[in-house]
C-alpha positions in Angstrom: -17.5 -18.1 -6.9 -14.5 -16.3 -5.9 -13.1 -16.0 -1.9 -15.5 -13.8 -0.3 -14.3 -11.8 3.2 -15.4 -13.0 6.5 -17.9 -11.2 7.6 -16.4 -10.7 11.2 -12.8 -10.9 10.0 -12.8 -9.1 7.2 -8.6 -9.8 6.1 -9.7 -13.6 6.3 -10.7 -14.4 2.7 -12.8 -17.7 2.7 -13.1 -20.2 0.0 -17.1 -20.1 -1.5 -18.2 -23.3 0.8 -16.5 -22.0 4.1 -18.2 -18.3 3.5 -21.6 -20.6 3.0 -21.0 -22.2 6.3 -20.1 -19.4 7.8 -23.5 -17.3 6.3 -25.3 -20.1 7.1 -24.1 -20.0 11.2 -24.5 -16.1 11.2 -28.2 -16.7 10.0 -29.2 -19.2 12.1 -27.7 -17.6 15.4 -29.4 -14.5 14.2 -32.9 -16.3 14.0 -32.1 -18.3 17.5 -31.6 -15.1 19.5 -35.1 -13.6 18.3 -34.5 -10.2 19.3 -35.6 -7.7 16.6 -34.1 -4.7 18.8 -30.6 -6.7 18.8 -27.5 -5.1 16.1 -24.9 -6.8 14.9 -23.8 -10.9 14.8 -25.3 -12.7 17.2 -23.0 -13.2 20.6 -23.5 -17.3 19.9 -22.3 -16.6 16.8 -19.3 -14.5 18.1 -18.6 -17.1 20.1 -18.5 -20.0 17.6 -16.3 -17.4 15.3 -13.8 -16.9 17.8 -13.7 -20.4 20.0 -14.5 -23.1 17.0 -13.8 -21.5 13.7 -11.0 -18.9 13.5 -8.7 -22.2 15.0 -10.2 -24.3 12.3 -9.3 -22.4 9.7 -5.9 -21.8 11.2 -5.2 -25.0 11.1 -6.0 -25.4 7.2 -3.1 -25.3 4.7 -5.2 -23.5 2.3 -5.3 -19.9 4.8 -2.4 -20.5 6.8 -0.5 -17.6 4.4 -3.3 -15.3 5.4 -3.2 -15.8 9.1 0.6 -15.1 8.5 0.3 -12.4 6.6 -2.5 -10.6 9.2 0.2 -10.9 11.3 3.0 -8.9 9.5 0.6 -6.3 8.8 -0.1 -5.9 12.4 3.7 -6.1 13.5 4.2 -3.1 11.1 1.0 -1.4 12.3 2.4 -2.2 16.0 5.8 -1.2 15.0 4.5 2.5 13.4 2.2 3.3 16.5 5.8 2.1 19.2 7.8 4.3 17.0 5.0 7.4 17.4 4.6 6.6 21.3 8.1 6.5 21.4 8.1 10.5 20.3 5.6 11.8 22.5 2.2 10.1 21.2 1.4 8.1 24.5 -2.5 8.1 23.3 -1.7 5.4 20.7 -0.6 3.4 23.9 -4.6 1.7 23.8 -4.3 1.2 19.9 -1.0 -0.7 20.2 -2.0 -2.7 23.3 -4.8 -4.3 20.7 -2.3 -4.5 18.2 -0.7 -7.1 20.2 -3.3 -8.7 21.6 -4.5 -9.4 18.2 -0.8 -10.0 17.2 -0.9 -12.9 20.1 -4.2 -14.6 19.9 -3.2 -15.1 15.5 0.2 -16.3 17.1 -1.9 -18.8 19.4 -3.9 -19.9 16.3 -1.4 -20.6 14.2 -0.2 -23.0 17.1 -3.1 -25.0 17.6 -2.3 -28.6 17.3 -3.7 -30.6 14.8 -5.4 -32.7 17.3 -7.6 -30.0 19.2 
């Protein structure tokens, strides 16, 4: 099986037994919140995403280069929306702000200590 997309992240390929796991998690947080009227990933599920696995796999050797790269792309995404703010285009000031919010909490990740 070949790398497969995360399913919240989709930049993030994962390696076939990490997109299992992570399938897996996404199912089973969808079955615990039993709420037929609910749409999209489950908020425990979120959670676990953002607080337990997205440092995990930052930690990893093996997706390191993609967390870096996610990073460039957003710098030059960041870098195109200052430059059109910059001439006139203060409604891209929101979009940029998440740009580097995103930029920073990737930055964080990749600094997680192996320890954590």
């Amino acid at each position: 099986m070949l790398c497969r997309p995360h399913p919240s992240h989709g930049w993030l390929h994962l390696q076939p037994a990490d997109w299992r796991k992570t399938l897996q998690r996404q199912i089973e947080a969808r079955d615990r919140l039993d709420d037929i009227n609910h749409s999209g990933p489950a908020p425990e599920f979120v959670d676990w995403v953002e607080d337990v696995q997205m440092p995990m796999l930052a930690r990893q050797p093996h997706y390191q280069q993609q967390f870096r790269d996610r990073i460039t792309e957003l710098e030059l995404k960041l870098a195109n929306l200052e430059h059109q703010i910059a001439g006139g285009r203060l409604d891209l000031e929101t979009a940029a702000g998440i740009h580097r919010r995103k930029i920073a909490w990737i930055t964080e990740l990749m600094q997680v200590p192996h320890g954590s």
